[in-house]
C-alpha positions as CSV (number, residue, x, y, z in Angstrom):
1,X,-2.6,12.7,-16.2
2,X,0.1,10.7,-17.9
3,X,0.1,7.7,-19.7
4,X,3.1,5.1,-19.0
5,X,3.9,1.9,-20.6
6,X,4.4,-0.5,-17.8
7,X,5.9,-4.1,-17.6
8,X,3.1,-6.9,-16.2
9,X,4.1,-9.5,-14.5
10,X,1.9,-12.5,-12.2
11,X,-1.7,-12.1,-12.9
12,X,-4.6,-14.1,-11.7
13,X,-8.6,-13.0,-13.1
14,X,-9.0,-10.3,-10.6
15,X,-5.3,-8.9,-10.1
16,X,-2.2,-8.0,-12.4
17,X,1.1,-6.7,-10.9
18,X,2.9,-4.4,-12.5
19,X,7.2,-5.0,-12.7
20,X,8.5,-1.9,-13.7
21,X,7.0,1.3,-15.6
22,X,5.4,3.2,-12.1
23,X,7.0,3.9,-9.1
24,X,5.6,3.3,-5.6
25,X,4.9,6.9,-4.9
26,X,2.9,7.4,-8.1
27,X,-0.8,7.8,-8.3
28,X,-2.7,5.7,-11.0
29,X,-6.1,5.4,-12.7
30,X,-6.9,1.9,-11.9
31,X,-11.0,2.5,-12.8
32,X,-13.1,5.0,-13.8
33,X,-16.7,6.1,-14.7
34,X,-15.3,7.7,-17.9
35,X,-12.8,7.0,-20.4
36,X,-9.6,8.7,-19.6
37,X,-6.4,10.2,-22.0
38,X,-3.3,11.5,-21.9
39,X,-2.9,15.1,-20.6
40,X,-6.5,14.5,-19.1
41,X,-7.0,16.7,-15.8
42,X,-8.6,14.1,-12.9
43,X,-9.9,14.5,-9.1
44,X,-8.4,12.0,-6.8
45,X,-10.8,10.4,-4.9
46,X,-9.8,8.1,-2.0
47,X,-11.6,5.0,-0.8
């Protein structure tokens, strides 16, 4: 895992998009159970 700085854009209290910083083909950490850092290895999990 990888941290990136990302640009936020429109947000409401349940959703923020994100303007630039990630590209639609990557994967990211959007919750987890524990805390997460950079270089962190993680299992992908699908819903």
């Amino acid at each position: 895992m990888q941290r990136a700085s990302v640009q936020t854009g429109d947000a409401d209290d349940s959703k923020t998009s994100i303007v630039s910083g990630v590209t639609p083909i990557d994967k990211v950490v959007v919750s987890s159970s524990k805390s997460v850092a950079d270089g962190d290895r993680v299992v992908l999990k699908s819903d």
